[in-house]
PAMAR-962218 format. One line per 8 residues: number of its first residue (from 0); for each residue z, y, x of C-alpha. Coordinates in Angstrom, 3 decimals, padded with zeros to 6 digits. Layout:
residues N
NUM	Z/Y/X ~ ...
This chain:
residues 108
0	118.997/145.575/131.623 ~ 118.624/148.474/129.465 ~ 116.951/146.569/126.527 ~ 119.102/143.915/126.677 ~ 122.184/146.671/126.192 ~ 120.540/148.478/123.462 ~ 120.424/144.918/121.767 ~ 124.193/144.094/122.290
8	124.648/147.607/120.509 ~ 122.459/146.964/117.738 ~ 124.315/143.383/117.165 ~ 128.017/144.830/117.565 ~ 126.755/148.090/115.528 ~ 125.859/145.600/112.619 ~ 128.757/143.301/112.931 ~ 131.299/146.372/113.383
16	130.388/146.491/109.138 ~ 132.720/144.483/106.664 ~ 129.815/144.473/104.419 ~ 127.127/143.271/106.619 ~ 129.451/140.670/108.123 ~ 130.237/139.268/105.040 ~ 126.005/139.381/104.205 ~ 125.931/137.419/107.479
24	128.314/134.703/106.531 ~ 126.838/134.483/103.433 ~ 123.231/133.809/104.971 ~ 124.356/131.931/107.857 ~ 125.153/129.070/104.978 ~ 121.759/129.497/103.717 ~ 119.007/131.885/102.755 ~ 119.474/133.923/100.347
32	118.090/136.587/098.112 ~ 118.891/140.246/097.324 ~ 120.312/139.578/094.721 ~ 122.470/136.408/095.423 ~ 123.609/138.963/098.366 ~ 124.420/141.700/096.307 ~ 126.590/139.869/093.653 ~ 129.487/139.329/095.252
40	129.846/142.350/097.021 ~ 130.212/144.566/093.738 ~ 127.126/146.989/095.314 ~ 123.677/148.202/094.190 ~ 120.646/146.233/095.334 ~ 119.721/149.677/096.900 ~ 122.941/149.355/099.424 ~ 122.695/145.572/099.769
48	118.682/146.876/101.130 ~ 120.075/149.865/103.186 ~ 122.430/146.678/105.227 ~ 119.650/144.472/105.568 ~ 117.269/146.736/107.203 ~ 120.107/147.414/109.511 ~ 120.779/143.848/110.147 ~ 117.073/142.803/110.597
56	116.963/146.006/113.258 ~ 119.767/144.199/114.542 ~ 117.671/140.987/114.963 ~ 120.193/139.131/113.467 ~ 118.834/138.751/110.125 ~ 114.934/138.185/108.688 ~ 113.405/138.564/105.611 ~ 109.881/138.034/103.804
64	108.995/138.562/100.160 ~ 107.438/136.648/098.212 ~ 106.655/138.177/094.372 ~ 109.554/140.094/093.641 ~ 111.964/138.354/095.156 ~ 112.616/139.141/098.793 ~ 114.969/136.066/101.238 ~ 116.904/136.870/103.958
72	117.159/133.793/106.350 ~ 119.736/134.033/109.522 ~ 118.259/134.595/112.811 ~ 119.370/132.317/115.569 ~ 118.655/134.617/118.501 ~ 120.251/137.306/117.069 ~ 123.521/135.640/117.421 ~ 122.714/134.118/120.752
80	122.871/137.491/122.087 ~ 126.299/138.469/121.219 ~ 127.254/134.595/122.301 ~ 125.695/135.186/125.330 ~ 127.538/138.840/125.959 ~ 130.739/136.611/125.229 ~ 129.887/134.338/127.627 ~ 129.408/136.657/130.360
88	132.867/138.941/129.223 ~ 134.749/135.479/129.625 ~ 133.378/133.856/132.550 ~ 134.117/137.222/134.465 ~ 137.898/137.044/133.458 ~ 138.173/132.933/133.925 ~ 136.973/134.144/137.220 ~ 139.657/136.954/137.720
96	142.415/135.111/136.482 ~ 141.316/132.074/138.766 ~ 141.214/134.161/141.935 ~ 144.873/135.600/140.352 ~ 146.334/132.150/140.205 ~ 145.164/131.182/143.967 ~ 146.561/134.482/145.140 ~ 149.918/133.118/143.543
104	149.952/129.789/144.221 ~ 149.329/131.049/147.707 ~ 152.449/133.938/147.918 ~ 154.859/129.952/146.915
């Protein structure tokens, strides 16, 4: 249970960046390179680096080099864990607000 927090954290702790979020979208359409990341965003190749390594801790992004060129390529899993931490969060109020609506329905 403890790992599987410490993941959720990493995941939000990425996300909860406009920069990173916006290097997510950008991937989720397709892999792309440093570069192709950093262009957009109007920041140095250095920051666009710093982001990734925090989003591949994150296990929501990977990356391999090849040359000089390094891609970043979305990770699927990475994603299914804050899905999944959704999932739970609102089945546990559909559930509430189910038991809310009997208790009210029953009170008529």
């Amino acid at each position: 249970m403890r790992a599987q927090a410490e993941r959720i954290n990493k995941v939000f702790h990425a996300l909860g960046d406009p920069t990173r979020r916006a290097m997510v979208e950008r991937i989720s359409r397709g892999p792309a390179s440093v570069t192709e990341l950093a262009t957009p965003l109007k920041i140095s190749l250095a920051a666009v680096v710093q982001h990734l390594q925090v989003l591949e801790e994150s296990g929501l992004v990977e990356s391999a080099k090849v040359g000089r060129v390094r891609t970043c390529r979305i990770r699927a899993a990475g994603l299914s864990t804050a899905e999944k931490w959704f999932g739970d969060i609102r089945s546990a109020w559909e559930k509430r607000l189910d038991r809310l609506g009997d208790l009210l329905a029953e009170e008529e």
